[in-house]
One Martini backbone bead per residue (centre of mass of N, CA, C, O) as a GRO file, in nm:
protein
   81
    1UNK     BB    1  -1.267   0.613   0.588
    2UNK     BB    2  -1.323   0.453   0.854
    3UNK     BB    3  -1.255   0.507   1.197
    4UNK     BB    4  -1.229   0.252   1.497
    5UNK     BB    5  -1.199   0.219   1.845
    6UNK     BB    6  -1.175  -0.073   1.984
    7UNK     BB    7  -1.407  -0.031   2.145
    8UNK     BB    8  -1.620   0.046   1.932
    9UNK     BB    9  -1.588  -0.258   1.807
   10UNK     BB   10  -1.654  -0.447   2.044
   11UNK     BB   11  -1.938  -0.340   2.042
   12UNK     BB   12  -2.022  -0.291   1.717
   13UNK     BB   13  -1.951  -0.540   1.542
   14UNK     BB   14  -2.185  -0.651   1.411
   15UNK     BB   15  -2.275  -0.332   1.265
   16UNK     BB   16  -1.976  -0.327   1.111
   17UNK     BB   17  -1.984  -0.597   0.950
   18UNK     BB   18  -2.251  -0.528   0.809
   19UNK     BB   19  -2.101  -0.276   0.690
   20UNK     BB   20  -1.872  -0.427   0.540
   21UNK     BB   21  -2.015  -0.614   0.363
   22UNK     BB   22  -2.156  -0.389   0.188
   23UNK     BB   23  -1.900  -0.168   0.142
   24UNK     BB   24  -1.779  -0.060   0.435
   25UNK     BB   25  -1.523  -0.017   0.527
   26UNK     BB   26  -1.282  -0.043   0.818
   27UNK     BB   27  -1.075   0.090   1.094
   28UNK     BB   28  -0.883  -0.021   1.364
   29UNK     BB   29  -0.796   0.169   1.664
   30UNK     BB   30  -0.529   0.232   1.879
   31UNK     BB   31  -0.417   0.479   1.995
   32UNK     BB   32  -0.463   0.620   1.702
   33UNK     BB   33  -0.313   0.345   1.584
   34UNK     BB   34  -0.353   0.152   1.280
   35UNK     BB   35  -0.418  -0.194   1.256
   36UNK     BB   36  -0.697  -0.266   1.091
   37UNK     BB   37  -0.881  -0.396   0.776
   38UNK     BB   38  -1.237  -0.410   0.707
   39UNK     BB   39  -1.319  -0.642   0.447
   40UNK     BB   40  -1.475  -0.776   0.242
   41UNK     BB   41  -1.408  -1.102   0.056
   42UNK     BB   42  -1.528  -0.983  -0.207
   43UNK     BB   43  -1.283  -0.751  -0.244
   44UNK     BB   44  -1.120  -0.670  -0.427
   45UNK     BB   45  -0.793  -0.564  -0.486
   46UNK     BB   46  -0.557  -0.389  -0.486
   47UNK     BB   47  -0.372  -0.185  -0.712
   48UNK     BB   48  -0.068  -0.087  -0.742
   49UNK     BB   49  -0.017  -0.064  -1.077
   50UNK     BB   50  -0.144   0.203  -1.176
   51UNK     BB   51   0.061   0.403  -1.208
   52UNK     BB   52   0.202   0.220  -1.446
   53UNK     BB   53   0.013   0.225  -1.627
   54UNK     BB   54  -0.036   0.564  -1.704
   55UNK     BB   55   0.279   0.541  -1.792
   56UNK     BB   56   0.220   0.390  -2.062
   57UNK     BB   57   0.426   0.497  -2.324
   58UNK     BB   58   0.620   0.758  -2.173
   59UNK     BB   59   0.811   0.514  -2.079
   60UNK     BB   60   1.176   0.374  -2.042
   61UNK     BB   61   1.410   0.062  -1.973
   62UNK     BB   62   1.725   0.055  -2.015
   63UNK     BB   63   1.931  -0.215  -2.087
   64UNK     BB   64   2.137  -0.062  -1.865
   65UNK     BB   65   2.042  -0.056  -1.578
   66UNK     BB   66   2.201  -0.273  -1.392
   67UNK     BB   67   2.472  -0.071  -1.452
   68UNK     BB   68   2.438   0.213  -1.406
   69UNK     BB   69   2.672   0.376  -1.308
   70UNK     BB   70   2.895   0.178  -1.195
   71UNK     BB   71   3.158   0.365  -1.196
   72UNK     BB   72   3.056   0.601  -1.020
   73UNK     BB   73   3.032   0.457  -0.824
   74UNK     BB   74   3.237   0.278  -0.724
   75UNK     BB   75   3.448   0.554  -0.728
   76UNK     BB   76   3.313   0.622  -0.437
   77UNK     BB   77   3.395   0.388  -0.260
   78UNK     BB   78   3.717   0.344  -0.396
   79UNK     BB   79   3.783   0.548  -0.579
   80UNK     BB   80   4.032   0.561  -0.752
   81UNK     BB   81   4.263   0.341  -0.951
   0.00000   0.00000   0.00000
């Protein structure tokens, strides 16, 4: 994706905005520091869960996942009893 520093979008904001409807997003940066990124408004949104679905019935989240290892966590903290 492309990367264009603030004065460069200012200049040229209106060509840059017509090839970003187009499809071509692109990222502007201040002092090499990326800022904000420019999609056209009918692009598809990010999907982050694709990772998690690679990996659908792979892997399973056991039934005391929010308990897991409470005695010897509690036992780092507050030492034996």
């Amino acid at each position: 994706m492309r990367t264009v520093n603030i004065h460069e979008a200012k200049t040229h904001l209106s060509r840059l905005v017509d090839r970003a409807a187009k499809g071509e997003p692109f990222i502007i940066a201040k002092a090499g520091k990326p800022l904000v990124k420019v999609v056209p408004l009918d692009a598809p949104p990010a999907r982050r869960d694709e990772a998690v679905r690679l990996l659908k019935g792979q892997i399973s989240v056991p039934d005391d996942f929010d308990t897991m290892f409470a005695d010897e966590i509690e036992e780092m903290f507050y030492g034996d009893k």
